[in-house]
C-alpha positions in Angstrom: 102.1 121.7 116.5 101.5 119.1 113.3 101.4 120.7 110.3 98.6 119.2 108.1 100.5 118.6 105.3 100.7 114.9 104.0 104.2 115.9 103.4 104.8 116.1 107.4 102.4 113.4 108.0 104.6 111.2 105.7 107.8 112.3 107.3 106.8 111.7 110.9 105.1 108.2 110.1 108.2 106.9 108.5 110.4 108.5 111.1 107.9 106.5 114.0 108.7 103.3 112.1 106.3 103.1 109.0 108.2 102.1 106.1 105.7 102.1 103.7 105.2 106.2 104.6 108.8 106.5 102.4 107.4 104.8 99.6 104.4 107.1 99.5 106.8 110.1 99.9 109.2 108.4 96.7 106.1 108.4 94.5 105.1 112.0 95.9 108.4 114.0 95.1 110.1 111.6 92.4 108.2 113.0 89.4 109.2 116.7 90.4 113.0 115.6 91.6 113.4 114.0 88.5 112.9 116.5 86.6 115.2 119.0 88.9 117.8 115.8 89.1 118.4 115.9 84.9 118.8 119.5 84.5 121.2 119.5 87.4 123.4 116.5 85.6 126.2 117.7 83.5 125.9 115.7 79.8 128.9 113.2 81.0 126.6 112.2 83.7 124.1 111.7 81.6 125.8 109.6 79.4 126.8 106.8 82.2 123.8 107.0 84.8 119.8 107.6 84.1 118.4 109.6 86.2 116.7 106.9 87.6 119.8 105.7 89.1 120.8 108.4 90.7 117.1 109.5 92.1 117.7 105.9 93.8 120.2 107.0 95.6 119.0 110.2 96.6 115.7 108.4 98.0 118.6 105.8 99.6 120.2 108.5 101.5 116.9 110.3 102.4 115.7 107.0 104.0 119.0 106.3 106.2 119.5 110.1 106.9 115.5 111.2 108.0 116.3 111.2 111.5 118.4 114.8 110.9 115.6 116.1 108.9 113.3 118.6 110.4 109.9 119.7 109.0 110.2 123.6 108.6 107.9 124.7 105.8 105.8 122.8 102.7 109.0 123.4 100.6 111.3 121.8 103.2 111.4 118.5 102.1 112.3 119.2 98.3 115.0 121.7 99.5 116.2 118.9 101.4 116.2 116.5 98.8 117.9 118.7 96.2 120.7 119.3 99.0 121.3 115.2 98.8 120.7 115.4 95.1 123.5 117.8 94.8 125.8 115.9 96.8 125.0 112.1 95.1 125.5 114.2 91.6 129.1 115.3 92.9 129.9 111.8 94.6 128.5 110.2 91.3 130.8 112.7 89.2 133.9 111.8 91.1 133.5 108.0 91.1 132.9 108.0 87.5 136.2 109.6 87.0 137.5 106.6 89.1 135.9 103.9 87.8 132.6 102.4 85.5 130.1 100.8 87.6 127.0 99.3 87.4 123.9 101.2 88.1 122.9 98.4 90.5 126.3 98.7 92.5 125.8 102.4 92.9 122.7 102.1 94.8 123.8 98.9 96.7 119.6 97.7 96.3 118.4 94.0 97.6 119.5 91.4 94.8 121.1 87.9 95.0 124.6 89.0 95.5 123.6 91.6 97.6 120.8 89.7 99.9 121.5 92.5 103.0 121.0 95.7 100.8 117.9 97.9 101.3 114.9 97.0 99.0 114.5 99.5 95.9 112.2 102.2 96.6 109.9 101.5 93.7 108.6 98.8 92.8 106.8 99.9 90.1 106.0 97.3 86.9 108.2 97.3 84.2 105.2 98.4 81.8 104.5 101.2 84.9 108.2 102.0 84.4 108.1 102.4 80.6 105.1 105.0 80.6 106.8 106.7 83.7 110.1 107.1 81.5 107.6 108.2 78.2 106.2 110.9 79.9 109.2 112.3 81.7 111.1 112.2 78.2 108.1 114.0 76.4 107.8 116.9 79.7 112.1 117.3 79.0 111.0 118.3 75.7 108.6 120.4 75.8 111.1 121.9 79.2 113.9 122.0 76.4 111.8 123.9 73.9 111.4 126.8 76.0 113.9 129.8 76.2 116.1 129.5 78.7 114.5 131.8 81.4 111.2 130.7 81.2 112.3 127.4 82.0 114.6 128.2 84.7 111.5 130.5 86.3 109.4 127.1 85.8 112.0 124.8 87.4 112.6 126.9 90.4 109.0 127.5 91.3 106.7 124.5 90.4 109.6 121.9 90.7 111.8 122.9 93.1 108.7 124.5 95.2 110.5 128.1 95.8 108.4 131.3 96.2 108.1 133.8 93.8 110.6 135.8 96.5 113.0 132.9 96.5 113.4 132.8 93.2 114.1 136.7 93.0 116.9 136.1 95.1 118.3 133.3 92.8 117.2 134.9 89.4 118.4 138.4 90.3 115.4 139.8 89.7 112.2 141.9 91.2 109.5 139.8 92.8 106.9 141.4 90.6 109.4 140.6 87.3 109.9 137.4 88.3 105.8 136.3 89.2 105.5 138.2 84.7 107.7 135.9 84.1 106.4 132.9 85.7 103.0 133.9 83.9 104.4 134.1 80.4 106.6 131.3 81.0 103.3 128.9 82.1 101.9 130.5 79.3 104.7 129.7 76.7 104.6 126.3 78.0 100.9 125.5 77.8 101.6 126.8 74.1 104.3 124.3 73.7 102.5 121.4 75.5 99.5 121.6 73.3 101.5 122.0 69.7 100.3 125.6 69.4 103.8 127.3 69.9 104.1 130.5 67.6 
């Protein structure tokens, strides 16, 4: 039975050939995965590859592996996704302790030495790309100026897409502690966002 999520819509398009359904679904999870993505980067990693990079090669992987993913619930595909991210973050850990490489050679995109490779998944302008990178630096912020629990309850339920019963489980805690938390962490944050933090 199809789900009516654009999510599976998007999925099932791209897997019956559409490519332009995996562009739609890079511009639907890439703000949230991004965000997931840098806290999930260890400060080395962050030193040698922008985030950007490696979400590039998450989306890469997605693209040439879609065929093994099935369409389960609405948080299915960003569980999915954070299963590659975690795997591209190792594989990038590893081959930094190898070697320095270029961002470009990592992802292995379309360019004139590499006229075979996969075109980049966004294809954004650069002035698109700028207030893109603004905005994301300015939500780490105000992500960073929260206590560490409120920001972990935040990034587990409106990034990663858990439940309030998943992220019990992870957190340790009692459902009804954890959906308090949630509240005062939103809260906290709307303080934060809006320069009003006490």
């Amino acid at each position: 039975m199809a789900s009516p999520t654009s999510t599976f819509e998007l999925v099932e398009r791209f897997k019956n050939g559409d490519k332009g359904a995996f562009s739609q679904l890079f511009q639907l999870y890439h703000h949230r995965l991004a965000v997931s993505v840098y806290y999930r980067m260890s400060a080395e990693l962050h030193a040698i590859h922008e985030v950007d990079d490696v979400l590039q090669e998450i989306f890469l992987r997605a693209s040439r592996d879609m065929d093994r993913f099935t369409y389960r619930s609405p948080g299915s595909l960003m569980a999915w996704l954070l299963c590659i991210a975690d795997r591209v973050i190792v594989d990038s850990a590893r081959h930094e302790k190898r070697e320095k490489r270029r961002a470009e050679e990592m992802v292995r995109l379309r360019s004139d030495s590499n006229p075979t490779g996969p075109e980049p998944a966004d294809s954004n302008t650069p002035s698109r790309l700028f207030a893109r990178e603004e905005a994301f630096q300015v939500l780490l912020k105000k992500l960073d100026a929260l206590p560490g629990d409120y920001r972990q309850v935040i990034l587990l339920s409106k990034f990663e897409g858990m439940t309030t019963q998943e992220v019990a489980e992870r957190m340790g805690k009692s459902r009804e502690s954890v959906a308090l938390l949630l509240h005062r962490a939103i809260k906290r944050f709307r303080e934060v966002a809006s320069g009003r933090e006490s």
